[in-house]
Structure formats: structure tokens, C-alpha cells
DOGU-997401 format. One record per residue (C-alpha): residue number from 1; y, z, x. Coordinates in Angstrom, 2 decimals, always signed. Last residue first. Layout:
BEGIN
 doke      c2      c3      c1
  NUM       Y       Z       X
...
END
This chain:
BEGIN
 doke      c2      c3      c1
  308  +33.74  +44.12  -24.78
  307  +34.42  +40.31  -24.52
  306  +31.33  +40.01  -26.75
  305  +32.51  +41.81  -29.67
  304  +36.02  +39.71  -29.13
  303  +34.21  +36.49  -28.98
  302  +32.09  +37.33  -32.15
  301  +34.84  +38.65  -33.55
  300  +36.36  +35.25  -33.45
  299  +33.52  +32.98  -34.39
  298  +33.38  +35.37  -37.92
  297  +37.09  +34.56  -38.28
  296  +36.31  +30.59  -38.23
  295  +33.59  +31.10  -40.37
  294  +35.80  +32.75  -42.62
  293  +38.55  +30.29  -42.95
  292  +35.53  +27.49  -42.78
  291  +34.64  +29.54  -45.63
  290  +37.59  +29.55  -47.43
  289  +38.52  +25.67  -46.76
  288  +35.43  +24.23  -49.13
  287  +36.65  +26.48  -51.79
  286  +40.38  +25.31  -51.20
  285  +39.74  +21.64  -51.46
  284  +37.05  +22.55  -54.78
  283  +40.41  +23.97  -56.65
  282  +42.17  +20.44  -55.73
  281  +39.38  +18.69  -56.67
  280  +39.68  +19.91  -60.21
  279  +43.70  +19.46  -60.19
  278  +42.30  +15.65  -59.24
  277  +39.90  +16.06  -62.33
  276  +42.82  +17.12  -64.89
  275  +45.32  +14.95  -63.37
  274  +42.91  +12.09  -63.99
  273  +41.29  +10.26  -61.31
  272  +37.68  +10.53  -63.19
  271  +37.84  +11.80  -66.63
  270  +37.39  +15.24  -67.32
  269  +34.72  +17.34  -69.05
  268  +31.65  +17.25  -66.32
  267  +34.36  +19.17  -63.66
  266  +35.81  +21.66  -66.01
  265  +33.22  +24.66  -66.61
  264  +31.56  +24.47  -62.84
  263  +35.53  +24.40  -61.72
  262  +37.05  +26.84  -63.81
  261  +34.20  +29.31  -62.27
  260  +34.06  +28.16  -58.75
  259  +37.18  +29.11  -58.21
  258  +37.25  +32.55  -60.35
  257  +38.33  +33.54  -64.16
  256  +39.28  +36.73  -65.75
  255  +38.64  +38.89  -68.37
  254  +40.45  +42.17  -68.43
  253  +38.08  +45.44  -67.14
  252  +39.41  +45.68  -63.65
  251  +43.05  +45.33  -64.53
  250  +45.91  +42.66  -65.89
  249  +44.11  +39.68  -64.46
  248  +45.97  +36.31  -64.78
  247  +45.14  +34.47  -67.32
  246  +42.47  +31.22  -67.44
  245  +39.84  +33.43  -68.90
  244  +36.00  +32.95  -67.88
  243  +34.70  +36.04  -68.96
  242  +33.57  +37.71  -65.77
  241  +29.70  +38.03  -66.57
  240  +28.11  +34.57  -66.33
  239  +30.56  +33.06  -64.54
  238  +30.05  +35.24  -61.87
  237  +26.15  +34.58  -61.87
  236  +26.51  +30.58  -61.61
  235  +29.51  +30.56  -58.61
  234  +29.07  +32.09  -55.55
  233  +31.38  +30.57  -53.39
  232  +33.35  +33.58  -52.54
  231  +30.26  +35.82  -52.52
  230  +28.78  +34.12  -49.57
  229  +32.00  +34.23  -47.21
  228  +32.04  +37.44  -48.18
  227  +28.84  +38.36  -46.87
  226  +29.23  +36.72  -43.67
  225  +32.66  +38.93  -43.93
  224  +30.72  +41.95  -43.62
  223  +28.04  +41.15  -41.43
  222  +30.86  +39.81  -38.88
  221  +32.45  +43.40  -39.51
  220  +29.11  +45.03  -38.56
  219  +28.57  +42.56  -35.46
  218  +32.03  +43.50  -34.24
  217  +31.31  +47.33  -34.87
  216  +27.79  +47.39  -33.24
  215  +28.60  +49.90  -30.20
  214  +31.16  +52.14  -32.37
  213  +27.99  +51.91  -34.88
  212  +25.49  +53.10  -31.87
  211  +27.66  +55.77  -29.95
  210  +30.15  +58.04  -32.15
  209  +28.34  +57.91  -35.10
  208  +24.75  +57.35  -34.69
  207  +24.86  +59.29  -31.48
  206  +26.52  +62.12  -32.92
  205  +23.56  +62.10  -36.29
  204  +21.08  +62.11  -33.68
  203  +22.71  +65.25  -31.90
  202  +24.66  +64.70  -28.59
  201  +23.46  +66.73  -25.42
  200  +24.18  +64.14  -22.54
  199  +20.60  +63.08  -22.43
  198  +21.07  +62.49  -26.09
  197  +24.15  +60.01  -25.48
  196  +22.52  +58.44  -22.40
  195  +19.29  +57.69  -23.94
  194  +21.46  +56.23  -27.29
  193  +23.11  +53.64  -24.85
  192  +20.36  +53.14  -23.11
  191  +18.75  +51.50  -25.85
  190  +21.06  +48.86  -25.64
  189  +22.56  +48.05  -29.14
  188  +21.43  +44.79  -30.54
  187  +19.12  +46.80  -33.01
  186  +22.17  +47.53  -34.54
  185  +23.61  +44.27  -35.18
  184  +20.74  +43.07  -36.29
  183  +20.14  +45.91  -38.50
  182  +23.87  +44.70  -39.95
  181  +23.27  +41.28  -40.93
  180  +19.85  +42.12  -42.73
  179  +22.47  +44.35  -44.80
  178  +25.38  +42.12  -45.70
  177  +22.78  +39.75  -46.82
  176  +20.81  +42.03  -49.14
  175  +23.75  +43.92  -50.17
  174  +25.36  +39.66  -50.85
  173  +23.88  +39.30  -54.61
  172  +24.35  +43.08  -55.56
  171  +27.53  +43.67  -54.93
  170  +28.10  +40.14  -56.76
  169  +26.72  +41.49  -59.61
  168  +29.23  +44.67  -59.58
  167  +31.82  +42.96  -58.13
  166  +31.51  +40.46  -61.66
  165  +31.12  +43.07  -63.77
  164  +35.16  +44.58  -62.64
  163  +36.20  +41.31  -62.38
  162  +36.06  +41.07  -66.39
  161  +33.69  +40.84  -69.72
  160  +32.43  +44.23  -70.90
  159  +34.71  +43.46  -73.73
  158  +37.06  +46.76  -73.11
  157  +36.26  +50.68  -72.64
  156  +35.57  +51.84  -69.41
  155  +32.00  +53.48  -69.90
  154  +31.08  +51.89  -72.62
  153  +32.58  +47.65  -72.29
  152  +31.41  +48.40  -68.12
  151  +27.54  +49.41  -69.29
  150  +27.38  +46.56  -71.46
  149  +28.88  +43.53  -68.89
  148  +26.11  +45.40  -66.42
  147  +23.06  +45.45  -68.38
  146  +22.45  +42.40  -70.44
  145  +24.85  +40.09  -68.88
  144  +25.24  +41.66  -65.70
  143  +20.62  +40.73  -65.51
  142  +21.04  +37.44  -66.84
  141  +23.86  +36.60  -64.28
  140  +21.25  +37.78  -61.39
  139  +18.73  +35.86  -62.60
  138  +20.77  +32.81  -63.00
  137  +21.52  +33.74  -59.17
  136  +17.79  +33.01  -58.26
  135  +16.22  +35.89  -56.96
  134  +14.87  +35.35  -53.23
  133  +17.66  +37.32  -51.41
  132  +16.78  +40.37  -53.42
  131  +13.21  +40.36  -52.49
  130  +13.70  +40.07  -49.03
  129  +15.82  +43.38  -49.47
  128  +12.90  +44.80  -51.13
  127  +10.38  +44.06  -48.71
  126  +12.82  +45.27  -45.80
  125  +13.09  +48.68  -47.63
  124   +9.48  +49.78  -47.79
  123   +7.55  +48.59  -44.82
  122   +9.75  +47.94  -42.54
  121  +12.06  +50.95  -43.46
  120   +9.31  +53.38  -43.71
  119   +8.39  +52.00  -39.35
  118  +12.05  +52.53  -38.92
  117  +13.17  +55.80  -39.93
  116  +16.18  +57.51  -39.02
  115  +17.71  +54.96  -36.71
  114  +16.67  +51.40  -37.00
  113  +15.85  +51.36  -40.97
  112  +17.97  +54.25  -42.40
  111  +20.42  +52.85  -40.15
  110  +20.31  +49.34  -42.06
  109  +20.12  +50.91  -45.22
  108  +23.46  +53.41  -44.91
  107  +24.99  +50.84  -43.41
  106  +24.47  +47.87  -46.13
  105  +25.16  +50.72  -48.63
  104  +28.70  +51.45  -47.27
  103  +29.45  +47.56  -46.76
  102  +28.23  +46.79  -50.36
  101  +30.86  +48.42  -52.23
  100  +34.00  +47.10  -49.93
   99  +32.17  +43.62  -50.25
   98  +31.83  +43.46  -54.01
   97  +35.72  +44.30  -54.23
   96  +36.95  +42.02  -51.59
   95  +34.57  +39.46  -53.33
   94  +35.63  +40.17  -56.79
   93  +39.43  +40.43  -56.35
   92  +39.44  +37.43  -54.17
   91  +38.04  +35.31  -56.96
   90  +40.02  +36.62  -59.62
   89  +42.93  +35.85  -57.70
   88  +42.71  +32.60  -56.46
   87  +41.53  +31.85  -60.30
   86  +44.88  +33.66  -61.48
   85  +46.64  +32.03  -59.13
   84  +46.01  +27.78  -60.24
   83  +48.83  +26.68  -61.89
   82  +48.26  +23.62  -62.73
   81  +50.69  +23.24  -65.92
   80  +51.87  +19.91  -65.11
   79  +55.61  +18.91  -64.65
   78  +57.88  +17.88  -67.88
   77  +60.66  +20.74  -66.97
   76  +60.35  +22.41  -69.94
   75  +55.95  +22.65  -69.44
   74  +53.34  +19.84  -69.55
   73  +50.29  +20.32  -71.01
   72  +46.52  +18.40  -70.38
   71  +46.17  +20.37  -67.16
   70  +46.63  +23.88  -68.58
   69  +45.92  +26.76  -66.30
   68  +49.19  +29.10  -66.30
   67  +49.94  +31.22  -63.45
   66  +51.34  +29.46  -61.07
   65  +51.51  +30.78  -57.28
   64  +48.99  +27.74  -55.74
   63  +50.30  +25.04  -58.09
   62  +53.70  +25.78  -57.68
   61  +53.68  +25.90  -53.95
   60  +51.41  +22.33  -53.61
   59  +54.32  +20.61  -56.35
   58  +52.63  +17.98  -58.43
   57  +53.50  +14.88  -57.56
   56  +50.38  +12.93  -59.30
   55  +49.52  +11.03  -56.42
   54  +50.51  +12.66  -53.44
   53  +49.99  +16.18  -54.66
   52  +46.81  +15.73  -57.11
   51  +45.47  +13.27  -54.77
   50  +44.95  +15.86  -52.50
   49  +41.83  +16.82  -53.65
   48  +40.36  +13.89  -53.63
   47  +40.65  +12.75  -50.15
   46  +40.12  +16.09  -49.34
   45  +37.17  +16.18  -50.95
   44  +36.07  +13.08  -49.51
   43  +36.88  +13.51  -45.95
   42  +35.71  +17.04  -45.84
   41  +32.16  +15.62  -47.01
   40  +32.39  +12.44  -44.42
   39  +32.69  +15.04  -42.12
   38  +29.81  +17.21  -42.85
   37  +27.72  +14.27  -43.41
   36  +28.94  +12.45  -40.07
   35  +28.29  +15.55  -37.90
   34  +24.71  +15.59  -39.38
   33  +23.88  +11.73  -38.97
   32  +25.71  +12.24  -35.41
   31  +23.44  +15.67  -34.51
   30  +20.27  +13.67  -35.88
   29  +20.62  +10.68  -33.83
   28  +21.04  +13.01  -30.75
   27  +17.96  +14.89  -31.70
   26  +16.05  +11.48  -31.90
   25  +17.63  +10.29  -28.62
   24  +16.99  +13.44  -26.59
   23  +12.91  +13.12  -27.54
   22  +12.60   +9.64  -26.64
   21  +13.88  +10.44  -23.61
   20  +11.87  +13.07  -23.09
   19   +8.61  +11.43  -24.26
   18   +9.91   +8.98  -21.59
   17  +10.23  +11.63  -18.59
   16   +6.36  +13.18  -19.40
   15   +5.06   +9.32  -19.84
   14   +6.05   +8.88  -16.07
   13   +9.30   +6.66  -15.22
   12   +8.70   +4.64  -12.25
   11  +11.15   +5.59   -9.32
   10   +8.06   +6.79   -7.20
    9   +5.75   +4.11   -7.92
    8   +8.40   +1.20   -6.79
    7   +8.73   +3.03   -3.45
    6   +4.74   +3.33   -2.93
    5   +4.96   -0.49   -3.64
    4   +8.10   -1.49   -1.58
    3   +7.07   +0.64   +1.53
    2   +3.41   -0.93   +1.92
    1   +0.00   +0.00   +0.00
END
């Protein structure tokens, strides 16, 4: 064998470097196809969405702080009534609300289940939370309807039908979420962390406290608003129990309406590149930026938890 064929072996590809090849090509088809869907989805909504601004000239600052929901209407002036508050209310009232009840219990759970006791919690309490994240949110709305929207109309008076049912459900909904999230974070905590805290003559309940949740705080609050960022788009259950009124909310117990609400009721009644349907799109433009709002955030603790 001279130079030329022994040098002509060695630069040949082998099957190994090809399957490779192959390999990097299919993934890289499939991370264009994907960026293209997610863009060609931001593309269209916003396309659509703001149509209602360009097109039909409605003012962006009146529609986001008006308060009165009535496409088909004009008011004095002759503009649109697309005010769309009270649904950017509702639906930060019930997911700041359903969050600031589940964080507490999301804790409590997730150091029952690294801390206190974690061979009960795997066996008892992680069944049950995979339970809860397998219930279909028609379920869920079933469930406020017949228990919850009753149990608010006795206890605090009203039609049972408000924000107030809706944190409730949605409390529910995200727990499961909010909580998975959080034993992560916990078990991410060195274990020498806790040695050094009970070599140094700290109780259990010290460590907990002042080492391991200190330790997981950026990957608690990233639970948190992970679980937000689910409950803000949640739309089947909600509508199910908040009552669905275009007003702005008075109090806990008053019905209300939410994003995803108005827009699951609206979007199969109106005509195609009416003002109606464009106002429509305009609701779905700011559900679709929400998340990336708190994806976005979530990124950013990240960084800071892992700066410290």
C-alpha cells in the first residue's frame, strides 16, 4: 500500500462520523422547523392583533385603561368601546391571588418531602401531586362549580360567581406545579450546607429556615412565577366559576371576567377582520406577551440565583 492509499484511508469518513452527520442535520432541521413555528405564531398574532390599532384606529392607551367591553357600540366621541381593564384585571387578580395561596402550601409540601420526611413524601404526597397535574381543567371547573362557587355565595354572601372562586380553582390547578418546582429547588441545596449548620449546633427547624430555603430562594420564586405563568393562561376552569362579566371588579365576590375568558366566549361569534375579532386578537397579543414577560423574569432569577 503506498503514501496516497494509506493517506486516502485516513481522511475517509467512517460510518461512526456519517451517522453523526446525519444525526446533526436532522436535529438542526428540527430546531429551524421549531424556531419557524414559534415565530411564524408571534408573527400572526401580532399581525392580527395589531390590526385593531393601525387599522381600525383605535387608541392602544384607551383600550388597555377602558373599562367598558362593547365592540359593536360606539361611545360620544364615535370611537369603539374596547376597553379592555377589567379583563387585565380580573386576570391578574386571580393569578396573584391563586399564587400568594399556593406558595405557602407548595413549601410546606415540598419540605415535608426533602426535609421532615422524605421516603412518606414519595410515597404518599408525590402520588397525589401527580395526580393533580393529570386532571383535566373541565374537571377542575366542574368541581368550583359544584363546590367552590357554593361555598363562596354562603360564606361571603353574593352569586358564588367572582375572582374570589376563580383563585380558589386556580390555587388548586398550579399547587401541584408550584410544588414539584420547589422540591427541586430544595433538593438542589448542597448537602453540606445542612452538615455545616447542624455541626454548628442549629436545630432542624434553624437549618430549614435560616440555611436550606435562604439557599433555594431564587429557585422558590422561579417556582412561583412558573406557576403564574400557568394560571394566567388558564382559561376553561376560570370561566367556569368567575362569572364572565365584562365590568370591572368591585370586590372578591363580584363577577368578573379574565383574558382568556372574553376571548374563548367571543372568538367563534365574530366575523373575521372585524373590529370585534381584531379587538379579539388584540386580547390574545397580550396573552401570548405575559408569559414571554414571565419567562423572561424566570431567565433572570435564574442568572441572579446562580450568580450567588
Amino acid at each position: 500500500m503506498n503514501n496516497d492509499e494509506i493517506r486516502a484511508n485516513l481522511l475517509k469518513r467512517s460510518r461512526a462520523s456519517r451517522n453523526e452527520r446525519f444525526g446533526k442535520l436532522i436535529s438542526g432541521a428540527c430546531i429551524t422547523i421549531i424556531i419557524a413555528v414559534v415565530v411564524s405564531i408571534f408573527y400572526f398574532v401580532a399581525s392580527k392583533g395589531l390590526a385593531t390599532f393601525f387599522e381600525d384606529k383605535v387608541n392602544l392607551w384607551k383600550f388597555l385603561t377602558g373599562t367598558i367591553w362593547n365592540p359593536s357600540a360606539k361611545d360620544a366621541q364615535g370611537n369603539p368601546q374596547v376597553g379592555a381593564l377589567p379583563m387585565i384585571v380580573g386576570s391578574f387578580s386571580v393569578t396573584f391571588l391563586a399564587a400568594i395561596i399556593a406558595t405557602p402550601f407548595a413549601i410546606g409540601a415540598a419540605v415535608f418531602m426533602t426535609e421532615i420526611s422524605p421516603r412518606l413524601g414519595k410515597k404518599v404526597l408525590q402520588p397525589v401531586i401527580e395526580l393533580l397535574v393529570g386532571i383535566p381543567s373541565v374537571v377542575y371547573g366542574f368541581i368550583g362549580l359544584s363546590v367552590v362557587v357554593p361555598f363562596v355565595r354562603h360564606t361571603f354572601g353574593g352569586s358564588g360567581f367572582g375572582i374570589l372562586s376563580g383563585t380558589f380553582v386556580l390555587f388548586v390547578m398550579i399547587l401541584p406545579t408550584v410544588t414539584s418546582m420547589t422540591v427541586d429547588a430544595l433538593k438542589s441545596v448542597p448537602r453540606a450546607y445542612r452538615e455545616a449548620s447542624l455541626a454548628l449546633g442549629a436545630t432542624r427547624w434553624q437549618t430549614i429556615y435560616k440555611v436550606v430555603l435562604r439557599a433555594s430562594t431564587s429557585g422558590i420564586i422561579t417556582a412561583v412565577v412558573f406557576g403564574m405563568s400557568r394560571a394566567f393562561g388558564e382559561a376553561l376552569a376560570v370561566q367556569m366559576v368567575i362569572g364572565n362579566a365584562m365590568l370591572l371588579p368591585q370586590n372578591l365576590i363580584s363577577p368578573a371576567s379574565t383574558l382568556t375568558s372574553v376571548l374563548t366566549m367571543g372568538m367563534g361569534n365574530s366575523v373575521m377582520g372585524s373590529l370585534s375579532n381584531n379587538a379579539l386578537w388584540s386580547l390574545a397579543l397580550l396573552l401570548l406577551i405575559m408569559p414571554l414577560i414571565f419567562n423572561i423574569l424566570i431567565r433572570w432569577i435564574g442568572k441572579k440565583g446562580a450568580m450567588r
